[in-house]
C-alpha positions as CSV (number, residue, x, y, z in Angstrom):
1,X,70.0,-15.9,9.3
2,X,71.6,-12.9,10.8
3,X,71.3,-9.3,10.8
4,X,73.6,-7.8,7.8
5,X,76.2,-6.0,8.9
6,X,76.7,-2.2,8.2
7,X,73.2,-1.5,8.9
8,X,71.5,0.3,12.7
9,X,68.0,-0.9,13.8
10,X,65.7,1.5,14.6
11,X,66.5,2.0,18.1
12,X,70.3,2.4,17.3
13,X,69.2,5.0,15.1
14,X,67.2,6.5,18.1
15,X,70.3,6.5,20.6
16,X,72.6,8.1,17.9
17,X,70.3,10.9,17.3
18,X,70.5,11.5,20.6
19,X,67.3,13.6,23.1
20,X,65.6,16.5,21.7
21,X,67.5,19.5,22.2
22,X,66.4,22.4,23.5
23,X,66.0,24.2,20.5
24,X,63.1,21.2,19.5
25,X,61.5,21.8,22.9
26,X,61.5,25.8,21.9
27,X,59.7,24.7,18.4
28,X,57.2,22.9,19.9
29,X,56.3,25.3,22.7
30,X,55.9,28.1,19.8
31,X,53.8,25.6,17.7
32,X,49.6,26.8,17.7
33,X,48.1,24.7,20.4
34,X,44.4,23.7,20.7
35,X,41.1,22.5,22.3
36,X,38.7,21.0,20.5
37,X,35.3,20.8,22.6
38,X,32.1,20.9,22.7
39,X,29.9,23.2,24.8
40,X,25.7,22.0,26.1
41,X,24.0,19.2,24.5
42,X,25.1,18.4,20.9
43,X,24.1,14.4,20.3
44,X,26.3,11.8,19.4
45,X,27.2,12.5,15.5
46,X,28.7,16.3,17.2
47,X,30.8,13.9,19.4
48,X,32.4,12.3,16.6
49,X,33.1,15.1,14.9
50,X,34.5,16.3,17.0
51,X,37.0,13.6,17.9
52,X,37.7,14.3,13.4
53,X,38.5,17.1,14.3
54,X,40.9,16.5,16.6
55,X,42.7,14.2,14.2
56,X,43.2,17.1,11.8
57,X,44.9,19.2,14.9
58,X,47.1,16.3,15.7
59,X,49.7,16.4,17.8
60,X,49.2,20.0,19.0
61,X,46.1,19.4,20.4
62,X,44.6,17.7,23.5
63,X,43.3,14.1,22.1
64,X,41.9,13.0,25.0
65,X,40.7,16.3,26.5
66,X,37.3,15.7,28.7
67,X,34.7,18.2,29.3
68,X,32.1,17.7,32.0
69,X,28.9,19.4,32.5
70,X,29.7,22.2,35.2
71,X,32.9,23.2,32.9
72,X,32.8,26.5,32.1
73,X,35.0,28.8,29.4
74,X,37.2,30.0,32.6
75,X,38.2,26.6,33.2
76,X,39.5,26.2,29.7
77,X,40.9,29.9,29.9
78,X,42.9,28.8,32.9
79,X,44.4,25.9,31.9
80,X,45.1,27.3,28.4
81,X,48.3,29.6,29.3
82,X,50.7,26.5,30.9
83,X,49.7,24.4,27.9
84,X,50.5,27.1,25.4
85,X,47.1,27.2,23.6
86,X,46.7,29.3,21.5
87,X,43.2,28.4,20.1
88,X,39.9,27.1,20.9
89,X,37.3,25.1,18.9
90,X,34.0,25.0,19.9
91,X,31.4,23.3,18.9
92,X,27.5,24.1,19.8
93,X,24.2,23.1,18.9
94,X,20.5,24.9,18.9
95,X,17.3,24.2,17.3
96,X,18.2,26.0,14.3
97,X,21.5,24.7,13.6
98,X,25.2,23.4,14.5
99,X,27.7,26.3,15.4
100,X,31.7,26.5,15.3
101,X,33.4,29.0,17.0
102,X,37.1,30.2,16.2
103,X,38.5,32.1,19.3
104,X,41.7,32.9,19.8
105,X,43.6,32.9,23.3
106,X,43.1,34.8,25.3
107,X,42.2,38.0,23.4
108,X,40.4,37.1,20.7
109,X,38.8,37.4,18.4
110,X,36.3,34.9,18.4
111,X,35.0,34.0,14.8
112,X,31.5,31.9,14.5
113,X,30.7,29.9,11.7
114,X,27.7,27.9,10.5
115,X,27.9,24.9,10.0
116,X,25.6,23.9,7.1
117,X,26.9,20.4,6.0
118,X,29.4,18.2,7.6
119,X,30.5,14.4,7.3
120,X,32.4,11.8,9.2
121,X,36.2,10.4,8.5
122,X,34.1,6.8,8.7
123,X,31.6,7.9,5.8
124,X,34.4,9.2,4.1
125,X,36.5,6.0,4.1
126,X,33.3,4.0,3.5
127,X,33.1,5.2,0.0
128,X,36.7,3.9,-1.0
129,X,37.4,1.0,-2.7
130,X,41.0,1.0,-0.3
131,X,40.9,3.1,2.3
132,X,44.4,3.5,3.9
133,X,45.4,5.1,7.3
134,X,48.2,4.7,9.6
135,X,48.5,6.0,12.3
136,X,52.1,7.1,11.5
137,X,50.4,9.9,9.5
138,X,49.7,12.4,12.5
139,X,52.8,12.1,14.1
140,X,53.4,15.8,12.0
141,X,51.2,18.5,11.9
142,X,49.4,18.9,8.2
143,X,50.2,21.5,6.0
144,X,47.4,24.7,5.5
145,X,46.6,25.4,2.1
146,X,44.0,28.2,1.5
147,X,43.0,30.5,-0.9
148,X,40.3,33.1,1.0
149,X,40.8,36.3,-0.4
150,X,41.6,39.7,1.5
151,X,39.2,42.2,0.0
152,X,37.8,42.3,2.8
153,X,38.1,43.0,6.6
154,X,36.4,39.6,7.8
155,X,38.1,37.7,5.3
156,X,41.2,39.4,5.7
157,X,40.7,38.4,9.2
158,X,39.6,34.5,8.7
159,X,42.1,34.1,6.2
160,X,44.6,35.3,8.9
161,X,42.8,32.8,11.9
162,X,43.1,29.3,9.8
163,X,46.5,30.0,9.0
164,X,47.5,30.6,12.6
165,X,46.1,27.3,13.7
166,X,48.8,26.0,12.2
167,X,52.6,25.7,12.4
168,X,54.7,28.0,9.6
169,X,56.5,25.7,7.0
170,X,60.2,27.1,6.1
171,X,60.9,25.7,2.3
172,X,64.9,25.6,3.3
173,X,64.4,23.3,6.6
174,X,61.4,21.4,6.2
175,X,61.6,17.3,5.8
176,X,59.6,16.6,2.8
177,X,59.0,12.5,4.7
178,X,57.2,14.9,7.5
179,X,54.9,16.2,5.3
180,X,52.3,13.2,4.8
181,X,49.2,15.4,5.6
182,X,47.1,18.7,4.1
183,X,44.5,20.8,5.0
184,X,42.5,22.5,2.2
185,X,39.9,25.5,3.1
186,X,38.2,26.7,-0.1
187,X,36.4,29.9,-0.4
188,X,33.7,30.0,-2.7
189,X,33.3,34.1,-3.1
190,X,29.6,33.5,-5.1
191,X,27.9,31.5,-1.7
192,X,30.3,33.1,0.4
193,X,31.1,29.7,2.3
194,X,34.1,27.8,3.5
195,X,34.8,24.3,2.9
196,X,37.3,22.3,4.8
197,X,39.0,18.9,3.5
198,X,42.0,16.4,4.9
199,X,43.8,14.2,2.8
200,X,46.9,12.3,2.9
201,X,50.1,13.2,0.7
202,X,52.2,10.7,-1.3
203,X,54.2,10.5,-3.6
204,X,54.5,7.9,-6.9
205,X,57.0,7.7,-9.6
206,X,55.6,8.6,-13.2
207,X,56.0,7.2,-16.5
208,X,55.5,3.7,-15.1
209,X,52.3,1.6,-15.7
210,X,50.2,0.3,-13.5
211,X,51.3,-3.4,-13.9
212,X,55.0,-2.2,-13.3
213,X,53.7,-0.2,-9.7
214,X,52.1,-3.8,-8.7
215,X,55.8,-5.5,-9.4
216,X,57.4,-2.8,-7.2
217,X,55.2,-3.5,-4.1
218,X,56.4,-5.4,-1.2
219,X,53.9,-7.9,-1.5
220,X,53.8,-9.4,-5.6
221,X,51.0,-10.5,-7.3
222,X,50.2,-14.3,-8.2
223,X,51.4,-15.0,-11.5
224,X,50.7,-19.4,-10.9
225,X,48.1,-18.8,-13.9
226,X,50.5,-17.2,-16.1
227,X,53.3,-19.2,-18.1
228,X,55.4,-16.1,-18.6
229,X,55.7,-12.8,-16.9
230,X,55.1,-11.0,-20.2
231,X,51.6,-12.1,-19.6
232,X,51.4,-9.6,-16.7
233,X,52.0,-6.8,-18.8
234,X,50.5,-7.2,-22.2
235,X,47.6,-9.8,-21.9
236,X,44.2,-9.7,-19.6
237,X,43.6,-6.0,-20.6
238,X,45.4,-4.1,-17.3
239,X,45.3,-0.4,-18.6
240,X,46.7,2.7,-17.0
241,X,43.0,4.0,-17.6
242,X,41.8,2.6,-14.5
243,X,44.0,4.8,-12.4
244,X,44.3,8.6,-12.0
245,X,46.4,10.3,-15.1
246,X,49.6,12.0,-14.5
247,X,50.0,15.5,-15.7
248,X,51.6,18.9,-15.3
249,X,49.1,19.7,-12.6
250,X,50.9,16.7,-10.3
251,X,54.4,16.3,-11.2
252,X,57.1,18.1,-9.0
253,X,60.8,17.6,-8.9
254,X,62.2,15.9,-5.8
255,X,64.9,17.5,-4.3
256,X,65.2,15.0,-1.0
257,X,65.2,11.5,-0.4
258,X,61.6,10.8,-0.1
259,X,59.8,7.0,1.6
260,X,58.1,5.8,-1.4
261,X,58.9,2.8,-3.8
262,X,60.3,3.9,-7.1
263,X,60.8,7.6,-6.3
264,X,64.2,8.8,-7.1
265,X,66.2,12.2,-5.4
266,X,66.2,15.0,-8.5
267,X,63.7,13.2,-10.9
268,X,59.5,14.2,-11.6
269,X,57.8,12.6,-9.4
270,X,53.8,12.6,-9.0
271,X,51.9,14.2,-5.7
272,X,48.9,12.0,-5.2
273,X,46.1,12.8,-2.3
274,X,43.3,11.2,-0.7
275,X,40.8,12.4,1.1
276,X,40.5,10.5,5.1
277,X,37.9,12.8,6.0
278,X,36.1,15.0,7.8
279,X,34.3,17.4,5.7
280,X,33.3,20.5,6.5
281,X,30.9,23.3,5.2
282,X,31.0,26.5,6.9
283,X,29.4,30.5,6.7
284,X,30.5,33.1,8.5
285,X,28.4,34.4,10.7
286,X,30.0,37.2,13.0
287,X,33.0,38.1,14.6
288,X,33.6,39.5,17.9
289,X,36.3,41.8,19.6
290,X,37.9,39.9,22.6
291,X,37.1,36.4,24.2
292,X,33.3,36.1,23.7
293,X,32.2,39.1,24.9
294,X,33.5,42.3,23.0
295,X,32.1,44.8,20.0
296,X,30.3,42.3,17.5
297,X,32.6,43.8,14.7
298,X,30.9,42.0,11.7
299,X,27.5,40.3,11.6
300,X,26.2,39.0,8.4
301,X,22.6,39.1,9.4
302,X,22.3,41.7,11.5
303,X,23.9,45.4,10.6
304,X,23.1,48.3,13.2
305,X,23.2,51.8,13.2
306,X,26.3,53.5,14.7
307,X,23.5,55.2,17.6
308,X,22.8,51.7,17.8
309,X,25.8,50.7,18.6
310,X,27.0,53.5,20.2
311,X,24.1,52.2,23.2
312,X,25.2,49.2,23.2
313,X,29.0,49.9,24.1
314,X,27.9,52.6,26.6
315,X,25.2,49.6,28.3
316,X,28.2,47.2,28.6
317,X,30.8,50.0,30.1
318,X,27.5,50.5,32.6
319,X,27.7,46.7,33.6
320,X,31.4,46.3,33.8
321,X,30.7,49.5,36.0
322,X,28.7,47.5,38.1
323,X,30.2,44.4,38.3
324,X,33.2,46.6,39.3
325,X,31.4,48.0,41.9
326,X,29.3,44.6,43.4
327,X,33.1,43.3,43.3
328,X,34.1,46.0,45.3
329,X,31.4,45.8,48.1
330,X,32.2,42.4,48.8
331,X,35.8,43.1,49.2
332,X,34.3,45.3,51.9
333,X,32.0,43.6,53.5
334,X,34.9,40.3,54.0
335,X,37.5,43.1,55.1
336,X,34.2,44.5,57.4
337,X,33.4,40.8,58.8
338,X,37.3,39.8,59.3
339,X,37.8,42.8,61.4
340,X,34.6,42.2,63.8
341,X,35.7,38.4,63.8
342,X,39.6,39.7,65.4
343,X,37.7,42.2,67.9
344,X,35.7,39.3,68.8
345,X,38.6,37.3,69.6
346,X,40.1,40.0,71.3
347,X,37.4,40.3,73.8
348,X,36.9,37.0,74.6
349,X,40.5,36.6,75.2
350,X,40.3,39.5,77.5
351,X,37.1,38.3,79.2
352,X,38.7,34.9,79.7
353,X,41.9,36.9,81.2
354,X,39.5,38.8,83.5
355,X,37.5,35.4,84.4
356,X,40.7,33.6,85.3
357,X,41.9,36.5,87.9
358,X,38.2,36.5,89.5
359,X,38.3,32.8,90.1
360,X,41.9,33.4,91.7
361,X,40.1,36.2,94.1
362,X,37.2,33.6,94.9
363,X,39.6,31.0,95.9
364,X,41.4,33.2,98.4
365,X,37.9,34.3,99.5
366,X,36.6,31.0,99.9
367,X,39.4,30.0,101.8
368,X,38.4,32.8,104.4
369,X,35.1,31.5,104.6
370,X,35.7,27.8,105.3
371,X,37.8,29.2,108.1
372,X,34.8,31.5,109.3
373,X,32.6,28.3,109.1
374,X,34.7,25.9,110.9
375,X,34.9,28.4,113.9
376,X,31.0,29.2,113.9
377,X,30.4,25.2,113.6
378,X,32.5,24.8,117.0
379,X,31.1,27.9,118.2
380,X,27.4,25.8,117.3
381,X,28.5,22.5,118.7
382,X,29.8,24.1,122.1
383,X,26.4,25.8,122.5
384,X,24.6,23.3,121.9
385,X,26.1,20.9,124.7
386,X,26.1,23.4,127.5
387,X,22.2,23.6,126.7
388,X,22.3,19.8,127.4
389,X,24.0,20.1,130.6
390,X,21.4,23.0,131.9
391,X,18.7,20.7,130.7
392,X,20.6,18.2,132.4
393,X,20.8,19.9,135.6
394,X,17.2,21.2,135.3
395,X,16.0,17.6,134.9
396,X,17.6,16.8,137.9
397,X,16.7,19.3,140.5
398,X,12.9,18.5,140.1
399,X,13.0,14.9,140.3
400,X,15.3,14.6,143.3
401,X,14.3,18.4,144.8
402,X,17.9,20.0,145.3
403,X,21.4,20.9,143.2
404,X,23.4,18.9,141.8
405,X,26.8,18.5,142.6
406,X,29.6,20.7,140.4
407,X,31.0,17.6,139.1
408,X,28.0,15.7,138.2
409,X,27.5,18.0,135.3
410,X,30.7,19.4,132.7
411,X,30.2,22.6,132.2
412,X,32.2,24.4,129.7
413,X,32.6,28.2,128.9
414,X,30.4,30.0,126.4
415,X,31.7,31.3,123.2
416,X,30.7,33.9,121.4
417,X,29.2,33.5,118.4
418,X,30.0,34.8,115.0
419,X,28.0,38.2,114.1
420,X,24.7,37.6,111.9
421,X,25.3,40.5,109.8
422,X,28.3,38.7,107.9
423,X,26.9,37.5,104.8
424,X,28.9,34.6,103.1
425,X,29.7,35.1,99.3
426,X,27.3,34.2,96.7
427,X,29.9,31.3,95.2
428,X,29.9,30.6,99.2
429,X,26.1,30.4,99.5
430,X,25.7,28.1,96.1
431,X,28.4,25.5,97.6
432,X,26.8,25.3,100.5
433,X,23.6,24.5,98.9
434,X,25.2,21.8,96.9
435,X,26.7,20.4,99.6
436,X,23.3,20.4,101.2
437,X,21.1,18.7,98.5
438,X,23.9,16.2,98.4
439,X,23.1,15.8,102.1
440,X,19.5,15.6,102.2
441,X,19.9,13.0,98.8
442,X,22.1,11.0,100.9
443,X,19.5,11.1,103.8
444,X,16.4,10.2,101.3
445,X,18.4,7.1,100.3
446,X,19.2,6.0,103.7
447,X,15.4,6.5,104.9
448,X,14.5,4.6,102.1
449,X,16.4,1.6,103.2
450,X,15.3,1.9,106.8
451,X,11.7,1.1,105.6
452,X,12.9,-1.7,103.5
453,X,14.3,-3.0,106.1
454,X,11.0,-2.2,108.6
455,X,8.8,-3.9,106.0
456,X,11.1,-7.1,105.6
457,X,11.5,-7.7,109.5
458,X,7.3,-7.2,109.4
459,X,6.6,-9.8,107.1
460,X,9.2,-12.0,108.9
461,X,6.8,-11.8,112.4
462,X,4.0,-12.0,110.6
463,X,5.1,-15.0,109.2
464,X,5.8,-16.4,112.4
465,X,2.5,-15.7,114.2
466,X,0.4,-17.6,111.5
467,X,2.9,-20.6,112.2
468,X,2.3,-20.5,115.9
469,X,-1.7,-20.1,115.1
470,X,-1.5,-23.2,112.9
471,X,0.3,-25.2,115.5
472,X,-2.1,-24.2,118.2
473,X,-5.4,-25.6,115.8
474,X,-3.5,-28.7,115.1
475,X,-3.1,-29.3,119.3
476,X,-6.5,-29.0,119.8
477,X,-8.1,-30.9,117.0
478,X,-5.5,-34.2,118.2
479,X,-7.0,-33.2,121.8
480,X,-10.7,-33.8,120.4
481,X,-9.9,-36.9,118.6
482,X,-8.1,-38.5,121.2
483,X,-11.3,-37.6,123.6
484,X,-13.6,-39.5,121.4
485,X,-15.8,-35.8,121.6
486,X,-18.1,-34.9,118.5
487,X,-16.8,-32.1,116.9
488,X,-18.8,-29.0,117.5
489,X,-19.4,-26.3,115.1
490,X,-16.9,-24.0,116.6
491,X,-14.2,-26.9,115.7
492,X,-11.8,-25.8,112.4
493,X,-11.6,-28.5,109.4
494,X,-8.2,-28.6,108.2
495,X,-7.9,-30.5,105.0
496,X,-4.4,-31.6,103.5
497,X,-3.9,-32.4,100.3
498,X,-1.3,-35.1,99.8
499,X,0.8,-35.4,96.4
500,X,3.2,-37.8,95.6
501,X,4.3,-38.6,91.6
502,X,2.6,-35.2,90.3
503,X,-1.3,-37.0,90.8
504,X,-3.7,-36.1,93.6
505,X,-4.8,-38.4,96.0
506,X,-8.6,-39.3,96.0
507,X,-11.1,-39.9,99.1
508,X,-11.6,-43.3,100.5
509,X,-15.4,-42.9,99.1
510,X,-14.6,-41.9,95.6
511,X,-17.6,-40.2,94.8
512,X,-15.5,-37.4,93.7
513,X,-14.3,-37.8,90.1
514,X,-10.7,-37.6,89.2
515,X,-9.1,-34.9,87.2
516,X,-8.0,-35.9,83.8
517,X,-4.1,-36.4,83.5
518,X,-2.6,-34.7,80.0
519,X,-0.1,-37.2,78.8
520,X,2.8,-34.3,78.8
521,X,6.1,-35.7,76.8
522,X,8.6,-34.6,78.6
523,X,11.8,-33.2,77.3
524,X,14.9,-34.7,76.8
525,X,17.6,-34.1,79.3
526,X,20.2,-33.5,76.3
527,X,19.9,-32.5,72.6
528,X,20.5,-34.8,70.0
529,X,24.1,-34.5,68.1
530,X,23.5,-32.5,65.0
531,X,19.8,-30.8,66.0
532,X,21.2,-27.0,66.9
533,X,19.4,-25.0,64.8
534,X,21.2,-22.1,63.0
């Protein structure tokens, strides 16, 4: 069957109302934001009610807002001004008692309540025979209704606080099919305490009975035990008794087209609630001037003296003093430390420029010096061979008794040698040195091999003298056998031991007992296919 004609599904509907303008988006950033949180360790039923509460705030509030332990109230303050929150709801929890506190961003004031009795949305709905909740129902905000007087200054002022928590209503724009939910704080003026409902709105035609509303649902009753439908309405005793009763206190006139089966535009209609829960009992314990931290300007326990109070606004002026002044010290000290830390860096830039021209000076010293060194180095060389050629010469006239010829002997013309006084450098002198243990290190290492090389070629001789001793006792014990001479007791007995297949060979006598043989299994050549351990 196909779609009828003449009539725009929901998305249709959608594309022809076209995106929010920017008058919507002005609405909804003037609405009453919220967060709804809880501060310290509250237990699990706090938890929940808080998440009720929540629902009641929906949508201007944060649903799924987390808090974590090392939150603090600045964190909320700070996020609260691009998110347009206007409100906070806090809930706390001591040994005495469960706490809610009303503050208002960022100013204040900050109202706290007691709360002295409070129940869950689930043990609400538990209790009805139908509970019903869509979740359609807090796509709108609710609608306040209240009745705390203003005879006073703090209920003048709570009055004021719940009704800011929620958006204005104007009677001559407002959708009625908007309006599905309410919000009713009752003031009881003899306990002087506060109780909070939440109900759902709808509205029912009137003058119709009860078996006539179960005809006009979208789902009908089962009539397979009836033989007429007349049977419905006047037999098995269904009574408008078992409902709620109509009256003056319910009925309104419709003035819009209103969702609801059987309600008519300009007829009396009936306004029916029911309660989804939480509920709330609450007494007003003080009120303070700012965001949790200003005059305590009512107290219902507690009521000071104006000396009192007097002291205690001049002792917090003295700490805000203070804290002024502790804040102003460490700008100080960071200004103080920054400037050291830039002179610091200043210096050693300098000294680095200072180091870097010294090293260029060295250089060009050092240069001078090699120079100096290379010339006293020949200078040291030459000297040294003309003292070989007098010692030369020397040697020569007193083992033959006269002169040598000029020739025999080169002799070469003196130098003169560098003055002693000149004093190389101190970068000079540590070179030098280095240069020097390198030296001698290099002269340890060949030593060292030298003596290797001794002790190798010693064992090597040695090795061949006791061969040559061996030889020369085998010559002469063949001599004294072939002689047929007794062996004297000079003569040397060398014994050989013959081996062949791993077994010693035994004497011709055999008086001397054979060593046992351990039958050794010896090991395979290869390994088996499969044996590699892992």
């Amino acid at each position: 069957m196909g779609k009828r004609r003449g009539k725009l599904g929901k998305a249709a509907r959608n594309a022809k109302a076209g995106p929010a303008t920017g008058l919507e988006e002005e609405t909804y950033q003037r609405a009453p934001h919220s967060f709804v949180f809880h501060r310290g360790h509250v237990g699990k039923t706090v938890k929940e009610l808080v998440l009720d509460i929540r629902k009641i705030m929906e949508p201007y509030t944060a649903s799924n807002l987390r808090v974590r332990k090392k939150n603090v109230m600045k964190d909320f303050l700070t996020i609260a001004g691009p998110l347009h929150v206007s409100h906070f709801i806090v809930f706390t929890k001591t040994d005495i008692g469960t706490y809610m506190k009303l503050v208002c961003v960022p100013r204040g004031p900050t109202l706290t309540f007691k709360v002295n009795e409070f129940s869950l949305s689930k043990d609400v709905l538990s209790f009805q025979k139908h509970p019903d909740v869509d979740s359609r129902l807090f796509a709108n905000h609710a609608v306040m209704v209240t009745n705390i007087p203003s005879d006073s200054m703090e209920n003048k002022l709570m009055n004021i606080t719940f009704k800011n928590m929620f958006p204005s209503i104007n009677p001559n724009t407002v959708k009625l099919n908007n309006m599905r939910r309410s919000v009713l704080v009752n003031y009881d003026p003899q306990s002087k305490t506060v109780d909070i409902r939440h109900y759902i709105m709808k509205v029912t035609p009137t003058g119709v009975s009860k078996a006539m509303k179960k005809l006009m649902r979208s789902k009908l009753p089962d009539l397979g035990h009836h033989e007429d439908i007349a049977d419905l309405f006047m037999e098995k005793g269904l009574s408008d008794s078992e409902g709620e009763q109509d009256g003056p206190h319910n009925q309104v006139t419709v003035t819009q087209n209103v969702k609801g089966r059987g309600v008519t535009r300009n007829a009396v209609n009936a306004i029916r609630l029911k309660e989804i829960g939480p509920r709330l009992n609450l007494t007003l314990i003080k009120i303070e001037e700012g965001f949790e931290d200003g005059d305590v300007l009512y107290h219902s326990l507690v009521v000071k003296t104006p000396e009192e109070l007097e002291a205690i606004k001049a002792m917090r002026i003295q700490k805000q003093k203070e804290k002024l002044a502790r804040k102003q010290k460490q700008e100080a000290d960071v200004r103080k430390k920054q400037k050291l830390k830039e002179e610091h860096i200043k210096k050693t830039e300098e000294g680095m420029k200072r180091k870097m021209k010294e090293k260029g000076e060295i250089e060009a010293v050092d240069e001078e010096d090699k120079s100096e060194m290379d010339n006293k180095t020949e200078n040291e060389e030459e000297d040294v061979k003309n003292e070989d050629d007098d010692d030369d010469r020397e040697y020569y006239k007193q083992e033959i008794g006269e002169e040598p010829e000029p020739e025999m002997f080169s002799s070469s013309r003196k130098r003169k040698r560098g003055s002693q006084d000149s004093v190389a450098p101190q970068a000079k002198r540590a070179k030098q040195g280095k240069n020097d243990f390198k030296q001698g290190k290099k002269d340890f290492k060949q030593g060292k091999r030298d003596f290797k090389q001794e002790k190798k070629d010693f064992k090597k001789g040695h090795k061949q003298g006791r061969g040559e001793t061996n030889q020369k006792h085998q010559k002469e014990n063949r001599f004294s056998g072939a002689s047929g001479n007794k062996k004297s007791k000079f003569s040397v007995k060398f014994q050989q031991k013959d081996k062949f297949d791993g077994k010693q060979k035994g004497r011709k006598d055999g008086n001397k007992k054979k060593r046992p043989v351990h039958n050794k299994v010896k090991k395979p050549m290869f390994r088996p296919k499969g044996s590699r351990k892992r």
